[in-house]
C-alpha positions in Angstrom: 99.7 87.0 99.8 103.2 87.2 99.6 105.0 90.9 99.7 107.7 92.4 97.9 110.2 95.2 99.0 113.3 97.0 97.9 116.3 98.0 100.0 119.1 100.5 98.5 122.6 101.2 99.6 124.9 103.4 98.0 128.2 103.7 99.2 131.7 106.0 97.9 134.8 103.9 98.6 138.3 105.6 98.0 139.8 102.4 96.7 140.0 100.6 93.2 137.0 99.1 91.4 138.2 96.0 91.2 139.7 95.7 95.2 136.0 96.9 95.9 134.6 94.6 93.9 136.7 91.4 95.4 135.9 92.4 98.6 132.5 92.3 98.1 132.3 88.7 96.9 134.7 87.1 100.0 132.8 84.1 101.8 135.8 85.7 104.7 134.8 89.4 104.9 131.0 88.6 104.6 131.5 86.7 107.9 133.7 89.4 109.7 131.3 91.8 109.0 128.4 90.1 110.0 129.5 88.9 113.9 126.4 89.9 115.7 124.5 87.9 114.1 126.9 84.6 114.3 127.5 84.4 110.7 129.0 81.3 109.3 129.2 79.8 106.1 128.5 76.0 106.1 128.0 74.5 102.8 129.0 75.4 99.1 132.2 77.6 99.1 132.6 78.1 102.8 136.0 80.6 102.0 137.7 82.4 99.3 135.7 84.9 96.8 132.7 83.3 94.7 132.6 83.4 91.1 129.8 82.4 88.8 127.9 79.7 89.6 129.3 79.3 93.5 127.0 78.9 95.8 126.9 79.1 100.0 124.9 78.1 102.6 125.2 81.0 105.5 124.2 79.3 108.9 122.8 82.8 111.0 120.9 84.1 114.1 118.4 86.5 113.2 115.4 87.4 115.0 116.8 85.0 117.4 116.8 81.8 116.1 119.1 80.0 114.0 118.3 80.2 110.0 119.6 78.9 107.0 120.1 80.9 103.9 121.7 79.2 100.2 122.8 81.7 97.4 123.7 81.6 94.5 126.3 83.9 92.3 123.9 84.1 89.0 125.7 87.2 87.4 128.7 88.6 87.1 130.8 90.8 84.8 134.3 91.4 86.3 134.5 94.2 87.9 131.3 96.1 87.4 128.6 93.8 88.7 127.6 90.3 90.1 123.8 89.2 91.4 123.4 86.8 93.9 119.9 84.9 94.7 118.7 83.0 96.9 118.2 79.5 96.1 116.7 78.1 99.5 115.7 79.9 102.7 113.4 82.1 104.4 111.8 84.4 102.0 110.3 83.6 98.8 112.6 85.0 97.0 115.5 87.1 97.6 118.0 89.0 95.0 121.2 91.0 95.6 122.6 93.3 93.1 125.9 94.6 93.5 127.0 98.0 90.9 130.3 99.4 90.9 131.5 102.3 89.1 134.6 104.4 89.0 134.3 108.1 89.3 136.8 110.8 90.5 139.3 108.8 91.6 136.7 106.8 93.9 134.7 103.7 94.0 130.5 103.8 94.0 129.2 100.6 95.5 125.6 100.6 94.9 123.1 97.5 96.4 119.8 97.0 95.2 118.4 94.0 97.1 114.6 93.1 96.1 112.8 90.4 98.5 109.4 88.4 98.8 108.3 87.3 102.0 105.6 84.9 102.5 102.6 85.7 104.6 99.5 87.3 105.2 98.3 91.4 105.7 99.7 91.0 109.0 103.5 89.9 107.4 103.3 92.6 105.5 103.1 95.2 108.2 106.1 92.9 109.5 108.1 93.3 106.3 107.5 96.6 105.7 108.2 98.3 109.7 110.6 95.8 110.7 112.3 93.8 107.8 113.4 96.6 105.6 115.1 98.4 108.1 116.7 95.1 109.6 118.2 94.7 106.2 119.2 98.2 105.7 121.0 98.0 109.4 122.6 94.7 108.1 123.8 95.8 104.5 125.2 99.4 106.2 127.1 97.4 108.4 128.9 94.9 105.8 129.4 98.3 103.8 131.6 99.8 106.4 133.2 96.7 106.7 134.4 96.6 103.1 135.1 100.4 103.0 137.4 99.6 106.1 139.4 96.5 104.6 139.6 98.3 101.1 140.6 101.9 102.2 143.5 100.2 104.7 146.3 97.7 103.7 143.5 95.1 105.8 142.3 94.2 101.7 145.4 92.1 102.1 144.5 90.2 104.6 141.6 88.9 102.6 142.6 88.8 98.9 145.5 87.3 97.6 148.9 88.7 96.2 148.0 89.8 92.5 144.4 90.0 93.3 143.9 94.3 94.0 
């Protein structure tokens, strides 16, 4: 019986929509931000931001072993939201919205990610103590980091010139 759960994130980002909204689509910040857990991405656009249609293939240690997770950018409407899914990996499914909105002056970055996991009564008790506060932990943590780059001239480091 598999199990579904919700994780939300808001976060208030003193930066323009659209910086916020780059940020939050580079293949390069994703993989600063997530170091702990050895993040790379191996397959589909490896670098860069996505657009529409891109996918990736992230290559991570979690739980301590190696997994495989492929996404997929399936919506997007410049510079107020983009969904990514996942196409092949651990869970049976797995969807990432990403919301931005401008308000007073300031960004609002807001996640909704909705997951499946396989398993039995037992997974469940997994997913539910365990899991959604593991992805919590990991979302809060790639929030900060593109708060950080988009707050401080480090935004430039990752988009290019033109790109805000």
């Amino acid at each position: 019986m598999p199990f579904k759960a919700k994780v939300n994130a808001e976060t208030i980002i003193d930066a323009p929509i659209e910086r916020c909204f780059l940020l939050s689509l580079s293949v390069d910040l994703h993989v600063l931000s997530a170091k702990a857990t050895k993040e790379k991405a191996v397959a589909g656009k490896t670098s860069g931001i996505l657009e529409l249609g891109d996918s990736v293939t992230w290559l991570a240690k979690h739980f301590g072993i190696f997994q495989k997770l492929t996404s997929m950018i399936v919506k997007y409407q410049y510079p107020d939201y983009f969904w990514d899914e996942m196409m092949k990996g651990p869970f049976k499914t797995f969807r990432h919205e990403h919301y931005f909105e401008f308000n007073s002056g300031k960004t609002v970055m807001k996640d909704v990610i909705d997951f499946e996991s396989p398993g039995s009564v037992f997974g469940k008790m997994v997913n539910k103590v365990f899991l959604e506060k593991y992805l919590e932990n990991f979302l809060e943590k790639r929030n900060k980091a593109i708060k950080m780059f988009a707050e401080t001239d480090r935004w430039k480091s990752i988009l290019q010139e033109g790109e805000n």
